[in-house]
N, C-alpha and C positions, 0 to 999 in steps of 0.2 A: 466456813462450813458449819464452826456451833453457833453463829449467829443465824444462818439460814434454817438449822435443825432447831432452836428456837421460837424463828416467827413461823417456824413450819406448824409448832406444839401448841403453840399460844392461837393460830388461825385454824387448828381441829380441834381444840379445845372452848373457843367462841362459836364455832357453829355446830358444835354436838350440843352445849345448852340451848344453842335456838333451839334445836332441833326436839330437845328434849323439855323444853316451853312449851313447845306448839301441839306434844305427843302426849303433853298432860291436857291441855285446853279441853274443856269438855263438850262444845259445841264441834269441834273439830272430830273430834271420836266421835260421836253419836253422828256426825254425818259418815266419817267412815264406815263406823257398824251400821250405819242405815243402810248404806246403798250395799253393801254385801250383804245385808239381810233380803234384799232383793232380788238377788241373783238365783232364787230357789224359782224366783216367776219364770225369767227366761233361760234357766238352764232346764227348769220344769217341762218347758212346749217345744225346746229346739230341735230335740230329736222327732219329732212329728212336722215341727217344719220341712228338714230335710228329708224324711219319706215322702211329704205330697210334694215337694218342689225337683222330684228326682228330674229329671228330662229325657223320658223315658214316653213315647206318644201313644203306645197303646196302655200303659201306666196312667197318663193322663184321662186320658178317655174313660176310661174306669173310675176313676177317682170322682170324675165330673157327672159320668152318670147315674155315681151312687150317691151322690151328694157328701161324698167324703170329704171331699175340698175343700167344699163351703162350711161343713162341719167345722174345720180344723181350721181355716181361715176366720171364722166366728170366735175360736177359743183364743188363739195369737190376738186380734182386735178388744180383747175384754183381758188380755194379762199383758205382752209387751207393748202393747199401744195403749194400753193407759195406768202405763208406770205410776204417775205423778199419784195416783191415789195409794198406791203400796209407798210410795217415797215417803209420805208425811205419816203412815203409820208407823212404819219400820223407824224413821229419825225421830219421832216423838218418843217410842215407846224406848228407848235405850240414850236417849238425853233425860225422861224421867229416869230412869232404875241407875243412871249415873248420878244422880242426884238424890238415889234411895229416897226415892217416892214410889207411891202406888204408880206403878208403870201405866196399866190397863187404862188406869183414870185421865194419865196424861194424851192415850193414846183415841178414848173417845173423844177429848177436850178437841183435841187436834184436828182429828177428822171431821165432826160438827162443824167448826170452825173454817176449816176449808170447801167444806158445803155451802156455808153461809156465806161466803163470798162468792164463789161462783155463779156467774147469772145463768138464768134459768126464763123459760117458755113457758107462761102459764096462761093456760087460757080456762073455760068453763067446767073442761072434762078433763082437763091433764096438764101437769106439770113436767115437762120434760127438762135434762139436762144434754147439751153438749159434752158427748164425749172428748170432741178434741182437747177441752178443756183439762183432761185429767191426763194425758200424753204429753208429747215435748210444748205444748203451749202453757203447762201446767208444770215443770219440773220446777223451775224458781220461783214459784209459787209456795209449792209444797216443801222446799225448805224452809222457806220463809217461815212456814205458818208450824213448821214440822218440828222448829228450834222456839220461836219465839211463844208459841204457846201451851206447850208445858213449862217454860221458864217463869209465864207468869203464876201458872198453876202452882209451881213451886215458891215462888215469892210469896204468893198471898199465904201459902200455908204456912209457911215460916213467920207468917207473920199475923199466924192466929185467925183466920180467917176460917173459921169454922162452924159446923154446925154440930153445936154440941147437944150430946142428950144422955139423960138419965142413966147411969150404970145398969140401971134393971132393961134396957133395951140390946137384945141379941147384939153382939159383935157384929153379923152381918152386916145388923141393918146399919146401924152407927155409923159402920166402916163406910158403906156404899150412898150415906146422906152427907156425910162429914166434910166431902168435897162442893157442897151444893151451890152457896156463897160463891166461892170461887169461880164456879163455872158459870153463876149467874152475871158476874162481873165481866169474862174475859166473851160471853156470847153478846153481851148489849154494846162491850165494843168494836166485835165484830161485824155487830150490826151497824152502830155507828160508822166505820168506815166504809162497809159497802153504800151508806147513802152518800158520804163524802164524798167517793171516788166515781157515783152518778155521773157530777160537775165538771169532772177531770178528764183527761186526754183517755181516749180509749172506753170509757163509758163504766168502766168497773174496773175491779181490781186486777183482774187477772190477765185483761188485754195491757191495762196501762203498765204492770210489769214485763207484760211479755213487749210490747210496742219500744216503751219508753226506756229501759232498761237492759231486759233479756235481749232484744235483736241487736242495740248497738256493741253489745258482750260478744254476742255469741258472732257478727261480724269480724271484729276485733280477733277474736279466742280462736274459733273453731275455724281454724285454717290451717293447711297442711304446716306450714314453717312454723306456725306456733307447735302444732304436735311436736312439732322433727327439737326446735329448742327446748320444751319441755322436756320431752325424754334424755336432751345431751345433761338438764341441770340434775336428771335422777341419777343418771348416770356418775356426775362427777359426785355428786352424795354418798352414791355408794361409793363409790372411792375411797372416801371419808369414813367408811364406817358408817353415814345414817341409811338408814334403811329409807329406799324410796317409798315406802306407806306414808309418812311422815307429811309427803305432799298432794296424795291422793283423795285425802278429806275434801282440799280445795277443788281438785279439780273434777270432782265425779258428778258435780252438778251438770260440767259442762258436755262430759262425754257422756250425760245417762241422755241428755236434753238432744246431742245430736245422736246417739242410736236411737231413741223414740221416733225420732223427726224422719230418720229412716225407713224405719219401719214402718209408719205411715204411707210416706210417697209409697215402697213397698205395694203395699194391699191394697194400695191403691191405684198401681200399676201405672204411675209414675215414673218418673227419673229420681236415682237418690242425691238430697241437696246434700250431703257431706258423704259424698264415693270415695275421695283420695281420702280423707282426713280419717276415715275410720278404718280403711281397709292398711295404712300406715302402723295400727294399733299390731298386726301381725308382719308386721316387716321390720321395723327398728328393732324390735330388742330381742331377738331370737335367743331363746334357753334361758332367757333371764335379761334383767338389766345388767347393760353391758354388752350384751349379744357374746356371753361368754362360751358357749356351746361350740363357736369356732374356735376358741383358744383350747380347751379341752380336746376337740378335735387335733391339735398338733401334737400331744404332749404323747402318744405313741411312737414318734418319729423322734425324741425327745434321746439325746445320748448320756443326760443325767437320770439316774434311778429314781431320783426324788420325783423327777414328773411323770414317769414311765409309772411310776408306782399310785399318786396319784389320779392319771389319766383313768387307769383301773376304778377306783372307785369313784370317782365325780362323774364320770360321760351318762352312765343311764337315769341320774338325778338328774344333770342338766338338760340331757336329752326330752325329759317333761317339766324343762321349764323351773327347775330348783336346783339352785348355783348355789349355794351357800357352801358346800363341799369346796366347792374349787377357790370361791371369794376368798374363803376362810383358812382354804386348806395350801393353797400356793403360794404366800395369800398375794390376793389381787388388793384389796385393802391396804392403801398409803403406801403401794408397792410403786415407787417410782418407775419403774418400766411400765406398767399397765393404765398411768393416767390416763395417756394419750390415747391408745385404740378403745378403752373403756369412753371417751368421750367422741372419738373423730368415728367410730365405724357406726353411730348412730346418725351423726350428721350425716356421713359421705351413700352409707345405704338405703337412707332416707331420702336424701335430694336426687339420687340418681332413680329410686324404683317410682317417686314422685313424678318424674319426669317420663317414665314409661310408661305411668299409667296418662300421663295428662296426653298423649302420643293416643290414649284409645284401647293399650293394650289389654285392658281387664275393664268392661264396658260396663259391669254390673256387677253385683253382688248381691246375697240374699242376707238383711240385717235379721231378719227372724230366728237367725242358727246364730246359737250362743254357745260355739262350744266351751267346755269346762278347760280351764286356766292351765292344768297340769298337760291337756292333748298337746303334741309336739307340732308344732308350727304348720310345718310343712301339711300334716292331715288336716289342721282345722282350717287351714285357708283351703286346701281341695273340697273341704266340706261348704265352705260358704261363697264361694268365688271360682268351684273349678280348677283345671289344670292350670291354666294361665294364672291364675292367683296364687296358688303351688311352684309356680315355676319362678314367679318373682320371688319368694321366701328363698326356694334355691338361689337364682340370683344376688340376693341379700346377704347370703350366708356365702357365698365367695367372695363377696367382696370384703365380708369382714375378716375371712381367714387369710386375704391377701395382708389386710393392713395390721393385724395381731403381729405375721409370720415374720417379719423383723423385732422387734420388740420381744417378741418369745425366741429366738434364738439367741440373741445376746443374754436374756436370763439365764437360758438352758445352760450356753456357754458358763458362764460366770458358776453355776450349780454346780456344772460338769467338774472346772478345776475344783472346787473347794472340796468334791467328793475326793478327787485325785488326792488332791493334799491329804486331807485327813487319814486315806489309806495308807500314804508313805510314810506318816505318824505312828499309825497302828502297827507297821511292817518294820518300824526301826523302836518301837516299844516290844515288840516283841524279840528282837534280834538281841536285844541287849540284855536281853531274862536268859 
C-alpha cells in the first residue's frame, strides 16, 4: 500500500510539472488568451443569430421582407466566418505583451503580414480578397503567422534593431518609428515567401497549409472519437488536480477551424461537415469536466451530512457549468472513488449520444449561436439544436448519473460510518466529563 501511495505521488507529481511547463510556455498562453480573446466576436452576434433563426414562418417572412435577415446574415458572414482575421490579432497582440513588447506594434506586424500572404484578385480597377481565406480555410494560417511574427518582432528588438533618433524628437514619434527596421525585415520576408510558395502545392501559402497540412490534421483530429478521447484525457487531468485549460492552448486551433467551417456550410445553406463533432462539445462534459452536475445531483439522497451539506452549495455553481466547489470540495481530486466515472461517463455518453445522432436524430444545428460557457447545458443546446439536441444532454446526464451512482454510494457509505464514529467519540467524551 506505501509503495503504491508512492508511485501514486511521484506519477501526480511528474505530470503537474508537465503540466506546469506547458502553463508557463508562452506560445501556448497567447494562443489560449488569443482564442478567448475571441469569444467577444461570436458571443457578440449569437444572440441575433437565434432571433433571425427562430422557426417561426410568419417571423420569417418578416424578417425577409424587411431585409433583416440579410442584414444580420451580412454581420455573422464578416465576424464568425471570418474568424481567422480576429485569430492572428487577438494571438499576436497578447504573445507580444507576454513578452512586454509594444503589443499594438506586434499586433499590426501580424496582420500586414497575414494580408501579404494571402492571395488576392487584382485586376485594373480593383483588388479584391477572398473572404474564405480569413474563415476556417485561414485558422492555421493565422496562428501561424499570429505566434511567429511578433516573435520575430521581438527578436530583432532584443536585438537592437532599431531606429534610433535624437532625444529632442517627441516620444511619440520615436516610440511609433523605433519598430521601422524590424517590420521592414519581417514584411520583405513575408514577401519573400509568398513568391516561394507561387512554385508550391496549392499556389500560395495559405491553400498549401490548408491542402498540405490543415486537412490531413483536421481529418485526422476533427472526428467524433478524437473529441470523445480528448475530453476522457481532461477529464483524467482533472482528476489529477491539472486543470483542463492547460490543454486547450493546443486544441482551440482545431475546434475554432471546425466551428468556422460550420458556419460557413451554415450561410450557406449547406450541410455541416463537423455536426457530430461539435454538437459533442454540449454532451460530454455536462456541469463541467467530469460531467460532475450528475454527481452533485446524488448528494441530496446522500445519508452522510458531509454530502447533504455540500450538495447545498456546489449544485447552482455546477448547475452553470463551475464545479470547482464540488472538485475541491468533496473532493473529487485524487479521490480514488471518482477516477472512474470522472473518466468513463465521458466516454460512455459520448459514444452512445454519437451514436444517436449518426442514427439522424438531431439532423442540424445552428453553429452561428455561441452561447456563453456558464448557460447550463440543457438551454444552450435547445438554443442551438432544438428540443432534440436538449433531449440528448438529458439523455447524457442519465447516463452519467447512472454510472457516478455506485461509486457515490460506496463514498457516501464510507462518509456515513466515520461521521457515526466520531459522534460515539464525542457521546463517550462527553459521558466521561
Amino acid at each position: 500500500m506505501v509503495t503504491n501511495n508512492i508511485s501514486q505521488s511521484k506519477f501526480v507529481v511528474g505530470m503537474s510539472k508537465q503540466a506546469a511547463k506547458m502553463n508557463k510556455n508562452v506560445a501556448l498562453k497567447a494562443l489560449t488568451q488569443g482564442f478567448m480573446g475571441t469569444t467577444i466576436i461570436s458571443l457578440g452576434v449569437s444572440l441575433f443569430s437565434i432571433i433571425v433563426n427562430l422557426p417561426i414562418k410568419p417571423w420569417q417572412t418578416f424578417l425577409n421582407a424587411t431585409k433583416i435577415f440579410s442584414t444580420v446574415n451580412a454581420a455573422l458572414s464578416v465576424t464568425i466566418s471570418m474568424l481567422g482575421i480576429y485569430v492572428v490579432m487577438s494571438v499576436a497582440y497578447h504573445f507580444t505583451k507576454l513578452k512586454k513588447e509594444n503589443p499594438i506594434t506586434g499586433v499590426l506586424i501580424a496582420t500586414s503580414v497575414y494580408f501579404i500572404l494571402m492571395p488576392l484578385s487584382i485586376n485594373k480597377t480593383a483588388t479584391s480578397i477572398n473572404i474564405n481565406y480569413m474563415g476556417s480555410n485561414g485558422i492555421f494560417t493565422a496562428v501561424i503567422v499570429g505566434l511567429v511574427a511578433p516573435a520575430l518582432y521581438v527578436w530583432l528588438t532584443h536585438k537592437n534593431l532599431r531606429v534610433k533618433l535624437p532625444a529632442t524628437v517627441p516620444p511619440m514619434v520615436s516610440e511609433s518609428l523605433e519598430p521601422l527596421w524590424s517590420a521592414m525585415f519581417i514584411f520583405s520576408l513575408a514577401m519573400i515567401i509568398k513568391y516561394i510558395f507561387l512554385f508550391l502545392p496549392g499556389g500560395n501559402f495559405f491553400d498549401f497549409i490548408g491542402d498540405v497540412i490543415s486537412a490531413p490534421l483536421n481529418h485526422l483530429a476533427l472526428t467524433p472519437l478524437t473529441y470523445i478521447l480528448f475530453g476522457v484525457l481532461c477529464n483524467f487531468l482533472w482528476w489529477l488536480g491539472i486543470h483542463p485549460a492547460v490543454l486547450m492552448g493546443a486544441s482551440m486551433p482545431l475546434l475554432t477551424a471546425a466551428t468556422t467551417a460550420n458556419v460557413s456550410a451554415f450561410l450557406s445553406g449547406k450541410a455541416l461537415p463537423y455536426l457530430i463533432f461539435s454538437a459533442l462539445g454540449g454532451l460530454i462534459n455536462l456541469g463541467g469536466a467530469g460531467n460532475t452536475i450528475a454527481l452533485v445531483s446524488l448528494f441530496p439522497f446522500a445519508k452522510s451530512d458531509r454530502y447533504k451539506s455540500l450538495g447545498k452549495l456546489a449544485f447552482i455553481p455546477n448547475l452553470f457549468n463551475i464545479n470547482e466547489p464540488v472538485v475541491f470540495g468533496a473532493p473529487v481530486i485524487l479521490n480514488p472513488f471518482y477516477v472512474i466515472p470522472m473518466v468513463l461517463t465521458t466516454l460512455a455518453s459520448g459514444l452512445i449520444t454519437w451514436g444517436i445522432m449518426a442514427l439522424g436524430f438531431v439532423p442540424a444545428l445552428n453553429p452561428t449561436v455561441q452561447p456563453p460557457y456558464v448557460l447550463p447545458n440543457v438551454i444552450s443546446n435547445f438554443l442551438s439544436g432544438g428540443w432534440k439536441f436538449a433531449a440528448l444532454a438529458v439523455i447524457a446526464y442519465l447516463i452519467d448519473i447512472l454510472i457516478y451512482y455506485p461509486f457515490f454510494k460506496v463514498a457516501d457509505n464510507i462518509a456515513y460510518k466515520e461521521e457515526q464514529e466520531n459522534l460515539k467519540k464525542e457521546e463517550k467524551k462527553a459521558e466521561s466529563k
